[in-house]
N, C-alpha and C positions, 0 to 999 in steps of 0.2 A: 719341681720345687728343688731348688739350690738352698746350701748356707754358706754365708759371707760373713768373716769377722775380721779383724783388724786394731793395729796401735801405731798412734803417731807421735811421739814427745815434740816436743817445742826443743828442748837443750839435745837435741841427737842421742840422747841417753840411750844405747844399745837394746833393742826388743830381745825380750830372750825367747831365740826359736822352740823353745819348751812349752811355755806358756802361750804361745800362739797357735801349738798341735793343742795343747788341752782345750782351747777355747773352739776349737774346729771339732774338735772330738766331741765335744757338747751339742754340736748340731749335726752327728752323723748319721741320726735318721734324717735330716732333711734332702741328704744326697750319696747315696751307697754306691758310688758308681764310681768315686774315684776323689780326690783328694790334692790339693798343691800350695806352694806358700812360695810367700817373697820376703823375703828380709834383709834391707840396706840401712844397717847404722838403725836410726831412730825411728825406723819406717817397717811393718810389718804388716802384709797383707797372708788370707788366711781363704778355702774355699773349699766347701763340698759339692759333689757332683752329682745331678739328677739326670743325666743323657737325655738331650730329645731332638736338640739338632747339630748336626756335622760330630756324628759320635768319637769320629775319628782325633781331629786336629783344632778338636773347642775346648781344649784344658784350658783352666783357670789354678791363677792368675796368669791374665796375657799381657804381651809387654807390646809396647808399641815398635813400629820398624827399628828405629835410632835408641831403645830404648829406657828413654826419658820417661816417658808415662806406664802406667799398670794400671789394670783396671780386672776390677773382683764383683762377680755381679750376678744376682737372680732374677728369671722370669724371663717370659722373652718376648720381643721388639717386632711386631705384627709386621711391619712395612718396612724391615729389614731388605728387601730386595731391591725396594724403590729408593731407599737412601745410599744403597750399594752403588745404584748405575749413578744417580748422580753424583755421588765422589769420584770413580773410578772417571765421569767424565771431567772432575776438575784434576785431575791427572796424578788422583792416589790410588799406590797400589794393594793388592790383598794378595794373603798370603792362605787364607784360607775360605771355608763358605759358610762359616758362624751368623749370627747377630751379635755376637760378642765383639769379634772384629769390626764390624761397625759400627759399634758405640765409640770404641777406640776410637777408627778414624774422623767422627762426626766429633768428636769431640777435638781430633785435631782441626778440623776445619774452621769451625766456629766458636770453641771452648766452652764455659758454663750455660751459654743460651742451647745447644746442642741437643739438651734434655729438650726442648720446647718441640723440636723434630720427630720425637719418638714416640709412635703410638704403640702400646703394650703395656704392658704388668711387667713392671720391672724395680726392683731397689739397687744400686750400686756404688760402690767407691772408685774413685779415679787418684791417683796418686803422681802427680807431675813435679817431677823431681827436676825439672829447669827453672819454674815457678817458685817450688818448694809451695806447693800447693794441696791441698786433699779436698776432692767432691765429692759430698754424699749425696745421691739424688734419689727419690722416690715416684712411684706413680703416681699419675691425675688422680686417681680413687683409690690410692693407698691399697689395692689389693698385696701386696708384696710388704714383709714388714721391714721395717730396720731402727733398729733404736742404738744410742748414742750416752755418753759418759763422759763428762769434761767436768777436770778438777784444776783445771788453773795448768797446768802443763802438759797433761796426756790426753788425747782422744781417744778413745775406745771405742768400738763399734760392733752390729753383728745385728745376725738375724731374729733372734729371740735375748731375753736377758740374761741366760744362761751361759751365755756364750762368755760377756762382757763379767760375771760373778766368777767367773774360771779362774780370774785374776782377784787373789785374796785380799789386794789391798783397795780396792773396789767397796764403799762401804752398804753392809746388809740394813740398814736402816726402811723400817716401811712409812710410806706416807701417810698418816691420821687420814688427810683429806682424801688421798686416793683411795684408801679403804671403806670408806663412807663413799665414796662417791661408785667404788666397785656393788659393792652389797646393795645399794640404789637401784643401779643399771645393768647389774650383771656383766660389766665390763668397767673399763677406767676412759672413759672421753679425752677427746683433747692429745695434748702434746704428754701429759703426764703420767709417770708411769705406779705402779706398787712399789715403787722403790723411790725414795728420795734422789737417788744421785743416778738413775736410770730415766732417758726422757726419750719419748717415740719422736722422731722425726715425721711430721707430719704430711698426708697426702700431700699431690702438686708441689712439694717445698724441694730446696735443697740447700745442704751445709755447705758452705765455702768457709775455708780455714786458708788463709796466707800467713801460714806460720810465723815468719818472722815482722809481720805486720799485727797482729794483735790476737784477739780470740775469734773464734767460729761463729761467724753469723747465718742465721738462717733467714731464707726470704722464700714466696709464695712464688710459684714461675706461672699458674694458671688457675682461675678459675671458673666456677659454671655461671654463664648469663642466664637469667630467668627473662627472657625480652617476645612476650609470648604476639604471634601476629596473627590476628584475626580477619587477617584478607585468603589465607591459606583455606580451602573445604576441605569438609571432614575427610571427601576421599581422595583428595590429596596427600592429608596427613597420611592415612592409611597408607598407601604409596612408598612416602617416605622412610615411613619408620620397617615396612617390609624391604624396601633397600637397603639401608643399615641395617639392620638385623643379619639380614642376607650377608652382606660385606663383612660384617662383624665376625660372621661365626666362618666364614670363608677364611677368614686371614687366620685365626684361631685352628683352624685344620693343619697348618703348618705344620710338618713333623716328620723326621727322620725315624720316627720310631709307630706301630700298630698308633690308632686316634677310635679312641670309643664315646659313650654317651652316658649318663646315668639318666633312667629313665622312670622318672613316677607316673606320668602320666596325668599330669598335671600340666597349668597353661605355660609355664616357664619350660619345661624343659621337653614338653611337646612341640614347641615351636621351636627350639634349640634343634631336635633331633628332622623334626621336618625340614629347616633348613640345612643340615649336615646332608638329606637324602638329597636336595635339592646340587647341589655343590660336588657331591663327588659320584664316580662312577661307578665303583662298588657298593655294594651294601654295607650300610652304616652297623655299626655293633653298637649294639644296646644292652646294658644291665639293671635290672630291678630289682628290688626286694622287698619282701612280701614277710607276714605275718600268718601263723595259724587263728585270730583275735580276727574276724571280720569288719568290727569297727574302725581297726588300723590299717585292714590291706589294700591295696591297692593298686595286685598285680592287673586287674581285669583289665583298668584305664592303660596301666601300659601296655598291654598286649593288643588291645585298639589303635594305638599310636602304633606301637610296632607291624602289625601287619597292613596297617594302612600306608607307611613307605617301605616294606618291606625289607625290615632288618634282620639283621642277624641275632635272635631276641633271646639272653640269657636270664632266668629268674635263679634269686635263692630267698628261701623262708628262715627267718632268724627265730632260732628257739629263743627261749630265757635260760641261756646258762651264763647267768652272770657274772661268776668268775672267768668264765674262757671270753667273755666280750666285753666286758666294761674298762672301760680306758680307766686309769689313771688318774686325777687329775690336780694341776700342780705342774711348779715348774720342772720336778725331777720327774713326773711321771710323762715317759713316752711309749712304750711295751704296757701290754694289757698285762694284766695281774698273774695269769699264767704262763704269760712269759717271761715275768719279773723271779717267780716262783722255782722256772727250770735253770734261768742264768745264774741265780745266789744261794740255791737250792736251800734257803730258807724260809721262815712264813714270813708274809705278807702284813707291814702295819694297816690296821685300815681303819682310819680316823672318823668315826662317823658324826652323825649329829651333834652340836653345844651340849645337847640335851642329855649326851652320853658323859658328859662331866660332870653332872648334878651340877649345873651351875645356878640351879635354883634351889639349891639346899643348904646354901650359905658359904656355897664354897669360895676364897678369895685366891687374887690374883698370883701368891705362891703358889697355892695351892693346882692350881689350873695348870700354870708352868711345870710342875714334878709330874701331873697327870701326862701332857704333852710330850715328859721326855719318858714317860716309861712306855708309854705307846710305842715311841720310837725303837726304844733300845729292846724290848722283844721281837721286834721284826729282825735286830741284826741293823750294823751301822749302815750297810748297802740294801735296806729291803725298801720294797716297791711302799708307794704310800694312795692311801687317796683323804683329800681336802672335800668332806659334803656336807656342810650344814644343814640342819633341819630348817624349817619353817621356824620352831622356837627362836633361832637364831638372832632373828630380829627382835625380841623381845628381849635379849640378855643385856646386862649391863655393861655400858664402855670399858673400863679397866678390863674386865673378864675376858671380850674379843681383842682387845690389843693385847692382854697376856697370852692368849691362846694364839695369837697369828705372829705376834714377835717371837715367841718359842719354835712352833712350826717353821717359822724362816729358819731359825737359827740348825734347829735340828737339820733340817737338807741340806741348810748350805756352809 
């Protein structure tokens, strides 16, 4: 896991390389490994580092040979070997043994259809300065995030929306609709984000901006056929889908760096780990984790899978010390509460239940916001927070949770 962020103005209005480190610093848990940026004139590319292939000479941002194009980019490109020989046979050269450089040159080859080549998990920017061009591309199944910001002259970009809020003038406005639509589904669907002026780029899509040709349009480069054929038998099918699977998790082993397993012991990731035994030559390593609560655990199934391809099979049992384990959660919260704890050596806000603001005791929508900011302000302007609504939650009155989650925004960011 990489972070990618980035600003393009339309008028070359100079990127200030300050703001383009705090937008990168915003996503450096997603990549501790190392850090680099590009900035020409109006153009600002931004990227953290996860090391996993060619530890050595795969910094990002990479420039192209002659370099016109940069390219900032997470996740990585399964069939990176096989797009390598056939570029190197249309007589381009490499300078390293990345899949980042081959997105590069596939990109020099063919340009925006390029992405259509590339099978993996990947989101990235391409910045072609002959063009005066910027590409955001995402993957088929959107495993890889990347969300976007256009206000009529600037693009902004990055891997979470934190990245993109780094920059103050960025407006903190939440969507009605996306709030409603999150508290629904427990997520926000669609292109749309918790924020008005934040939108996800959605799977299979990509951004093309030709800057001096008008605004960013997005188009769909792929989608799934449901075209089912009933001449195929069942053990055919079977067949089939054990060769992909097979293939799948073969190309997935790819890796300069140790490749393990997380294992329950369950059908997903028993056949995950059966194919990994199948595929390589060593013993696979395997991690589970287990419960002292019987009705939750479920080291025994893994330990079944594990000794049946004989892996290298690691267990841990997770207490209940819910301070030392519970994530955070929110766009500020990435360190678990005891970690939040030792870095500001302050307490910890922690925001609980609606139900914890008597919002059934007549309390109005002032009222909620002065509650929200003194939560805040005892934690300390830098303490860790966590966003959990109770079950009541759904039964509170609109004004109430738009006062409370407009407040909340405001207080983090």
């Amino acid at each position: 896991m990489c972070g990618i962020a980035g600003i393009v103005t339309r008028d070359g209005r100079p990127v200030d390389p300050a703001l383009l480190r705090r937008m990168t610093d915003a996503l450096a848990h997603r990549g501790p490994d190392g850090e680099g940026f590009h900035v020409d004139g109006g153009v600002g590319l931004g990227h953290r580092r996860l090391a996993i292939i060619d530890l050595v000479t795969g910094a990002q941002p990479m420039a192209s040979a002659d370099g016109a194009a940069w390219l900032t980019y997470n996740g990585e490109v399964y069939n990176y070997r096989e797009l390598r020989d056939e570029l190197v046979a249309r007589g381009f050269a490499f300078r390293t043994t990345s899949d980042t450089e081959v997105i590069l040159r596939a990109y020099e080859a063919w340009g925006v259809d390029c992405v259509r080549r590339l099978r993996g998990m990947f989101a990235f920017a391409i910045w072609d300065g002959a063009r005066r061009r910027l590409l955001l591309a995402r993957d088929r199944a959107g495993i890889k995030p990347l969300v976007y910001a256009w206000d009529g002259s600037t693009l902004r970009f990055g891997s979470e929306p934190k990245a993109i809020l780094a920059d103050d003038r960025v407006a903190r406005d939440l969507d009605p609709a996306a709030v409603a639509l999150y508290f629904t589904h427990l997520y926000v669907p669609g292109a749309a984000s918790i924020f008005t002026a934040i939108r996800k780029l959605p799977p299979a899509s990509c951004l093309v901006w030709d800057v001096d040709r008008g605004a960013p349009a997005v188009h769909r480069y792929w989608d799934l056929r449901m075209a089912p054929d009933t001449t195929v038998s069942e053990r055919d099918w079977i067949e089939r889908l054990q060769a992909e699977l097979d293939e799948t998790v073969r190309l997935h082993m790819v890796s300069d760096v140790p490749v393990g397993a997380f294992l329950s012991g369950g059908i997903d990731s028993s056949a995950v780990v059966a194919s990994m035994a199948r595929a390589s030559s060593r013993p696979v390593r395997t991690f589970a984790i287990g419960f002292d609560e019987a009705d939750f655990d479920e080291l025994a199934y893994a330990r079944l899978v594990a000794q049946r391809y004989g892996t290298e099979h690691v267990e841990m049992v997770v207490k209940p010390d819910v301070m030392e384990t519970f994530t955070p959660y929110g766009m500020g919260g990435d360190a678990n509460l005891a970690e939040a704890r030792r870095r500001i050596g302050k307490g910890v806000c922690m925001l609980g239940g609606f139900d914890q603001f008597h919002f059934f005791k007549g309390c109005t929508p002032e009222q909620t916001r002065a509650e929200v900011r003194r939560c805040f302000e005892a934690a300390g302007q830098d303490g860790g927070y966590i966003l959990a609504p109770s079950d009541h939650f759904f039964d509170a009155e609109p004004e109430l949770i738009r006062a409370f989650a407009d407040e909340a925004c405001h207080c983090m960011y």
